[in-house]
Residue frames as qw, qx, qy, qz and C-alpha x, y, z in Angstrom:
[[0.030, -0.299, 0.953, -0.027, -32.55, 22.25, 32.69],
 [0.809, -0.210, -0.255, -0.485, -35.28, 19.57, 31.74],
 [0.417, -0.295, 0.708, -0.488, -35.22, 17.00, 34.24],
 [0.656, -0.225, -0.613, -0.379, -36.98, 13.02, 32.88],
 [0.467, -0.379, 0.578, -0.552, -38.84, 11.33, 35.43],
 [0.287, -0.082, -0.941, -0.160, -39.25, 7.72, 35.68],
 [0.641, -0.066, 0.183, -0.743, -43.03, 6.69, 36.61],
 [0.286, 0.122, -0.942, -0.130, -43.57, 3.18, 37.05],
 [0.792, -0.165, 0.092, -0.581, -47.79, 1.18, 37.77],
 [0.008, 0.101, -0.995, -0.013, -47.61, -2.34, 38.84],
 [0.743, 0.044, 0.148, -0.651, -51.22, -4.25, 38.23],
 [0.303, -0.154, 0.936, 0.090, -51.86, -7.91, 38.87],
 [0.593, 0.204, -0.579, -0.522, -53.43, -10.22, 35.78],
 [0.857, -0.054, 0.463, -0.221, -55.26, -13.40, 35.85],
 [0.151, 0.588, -0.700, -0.376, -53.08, -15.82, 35.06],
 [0.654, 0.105, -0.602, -0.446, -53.89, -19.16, 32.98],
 [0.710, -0.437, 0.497, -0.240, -54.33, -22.01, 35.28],
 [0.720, 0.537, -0.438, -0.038, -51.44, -24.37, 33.84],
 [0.448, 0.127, -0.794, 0.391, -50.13, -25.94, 37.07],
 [0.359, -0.508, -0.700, 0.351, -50.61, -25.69, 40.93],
 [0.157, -0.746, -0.293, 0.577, -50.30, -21.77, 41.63],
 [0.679, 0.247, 0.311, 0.617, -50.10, -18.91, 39.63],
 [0.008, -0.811, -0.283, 0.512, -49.51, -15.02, 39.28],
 [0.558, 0.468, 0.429, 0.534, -49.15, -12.92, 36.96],
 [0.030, 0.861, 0.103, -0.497, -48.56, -8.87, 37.36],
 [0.672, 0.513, 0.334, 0.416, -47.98, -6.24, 34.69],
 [0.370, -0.568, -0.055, 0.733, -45.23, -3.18, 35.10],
 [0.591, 0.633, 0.318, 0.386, -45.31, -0.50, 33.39],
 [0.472, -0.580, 0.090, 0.658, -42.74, 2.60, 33.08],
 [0.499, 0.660, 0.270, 0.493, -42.04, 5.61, 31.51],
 [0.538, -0.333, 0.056, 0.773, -39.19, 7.89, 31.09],
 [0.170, 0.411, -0.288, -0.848, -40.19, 11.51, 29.72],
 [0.595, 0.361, -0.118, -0.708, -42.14, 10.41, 26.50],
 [0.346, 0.169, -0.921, -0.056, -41.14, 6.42, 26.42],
 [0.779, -0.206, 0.169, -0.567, -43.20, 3.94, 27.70],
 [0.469, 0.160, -0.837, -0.234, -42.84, 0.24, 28.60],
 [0.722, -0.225, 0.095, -0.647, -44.54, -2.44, 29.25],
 [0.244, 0.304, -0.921, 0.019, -43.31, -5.98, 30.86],
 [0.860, -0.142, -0.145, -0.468, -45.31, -8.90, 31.66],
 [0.023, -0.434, 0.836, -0.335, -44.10, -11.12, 34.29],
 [0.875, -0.151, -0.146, -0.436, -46.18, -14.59, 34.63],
 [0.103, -0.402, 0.878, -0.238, -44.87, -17.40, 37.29],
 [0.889, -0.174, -0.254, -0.337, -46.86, -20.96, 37.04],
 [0.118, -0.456, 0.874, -0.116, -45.36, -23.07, 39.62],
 [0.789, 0.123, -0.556, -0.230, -45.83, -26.93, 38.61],
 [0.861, -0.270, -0.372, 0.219, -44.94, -29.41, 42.15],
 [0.562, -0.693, 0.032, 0.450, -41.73, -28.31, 43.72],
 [0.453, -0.371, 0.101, 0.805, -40.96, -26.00, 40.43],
 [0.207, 0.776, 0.337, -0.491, -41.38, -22.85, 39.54],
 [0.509, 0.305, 0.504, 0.628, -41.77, -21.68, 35.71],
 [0.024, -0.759, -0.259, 0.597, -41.11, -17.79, 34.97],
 [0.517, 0.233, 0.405, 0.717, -41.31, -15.86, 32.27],
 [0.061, 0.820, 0.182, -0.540, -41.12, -12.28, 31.74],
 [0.227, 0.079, 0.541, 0.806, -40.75, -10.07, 28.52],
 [0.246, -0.003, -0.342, -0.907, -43.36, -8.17, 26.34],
 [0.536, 0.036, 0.384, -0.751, -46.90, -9.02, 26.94],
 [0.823, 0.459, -0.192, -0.274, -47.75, -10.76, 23.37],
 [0.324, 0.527, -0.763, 0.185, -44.40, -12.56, 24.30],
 [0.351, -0.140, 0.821, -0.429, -45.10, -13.87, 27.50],
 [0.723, 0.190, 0.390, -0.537, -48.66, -15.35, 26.39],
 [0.870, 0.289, -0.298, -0.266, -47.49, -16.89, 23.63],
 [0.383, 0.565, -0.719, 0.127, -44.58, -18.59, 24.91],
 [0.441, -0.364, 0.651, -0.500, -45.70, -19.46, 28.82],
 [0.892, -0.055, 0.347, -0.283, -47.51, -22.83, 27.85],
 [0.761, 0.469, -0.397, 0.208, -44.75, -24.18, 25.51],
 [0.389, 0.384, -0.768, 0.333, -42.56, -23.87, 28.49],
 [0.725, -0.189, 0.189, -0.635, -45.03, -25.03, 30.71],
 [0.963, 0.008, -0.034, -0.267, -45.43, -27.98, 28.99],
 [0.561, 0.389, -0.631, 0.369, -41.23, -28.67, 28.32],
 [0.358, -0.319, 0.715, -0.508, -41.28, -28.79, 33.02],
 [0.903, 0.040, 0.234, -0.359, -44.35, -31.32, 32.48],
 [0.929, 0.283, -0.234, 0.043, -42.28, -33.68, 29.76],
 [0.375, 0.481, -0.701, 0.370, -38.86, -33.41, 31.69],
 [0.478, -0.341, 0.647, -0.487, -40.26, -34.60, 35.11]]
């Protein structure tokens, strides 16, 4: 009987400085011979907070576009 195991590393990134606070960690996991990798980045802007998670190359491009859409609705 083969048996997968799930293995999962959390490690925290420096994240951009685009508001008041920010973090940023990166998970990764893998099942038998799979592998992923998510990128979670939180900027929090006054009294709200702007997450995005998804693929790495995802998150970085997207996080200051919605950055800026919290900055033009307030």
């Amino acid at each position: 009987m083969h048996k997968n195991f799930c293995r999962s590393t959390l490690s925290g990134l420096a994240a951009p400085p685009l508001g008041d606070e920010q973090w940023s960690q990166l998970l990764t996991y893998s099942v038998g011979p799979q592998r992923s990798v998510v990128q979670q980045t939180a900027i929090r802007i006054a009294n709200v907070l702007v997450i995005v998670s998804g693929s790495p190359g995802l998150v970085d491009s997207h996080l200051a576009q919605a950055v800026d859409k919290v900055q033009r609705t307030r």
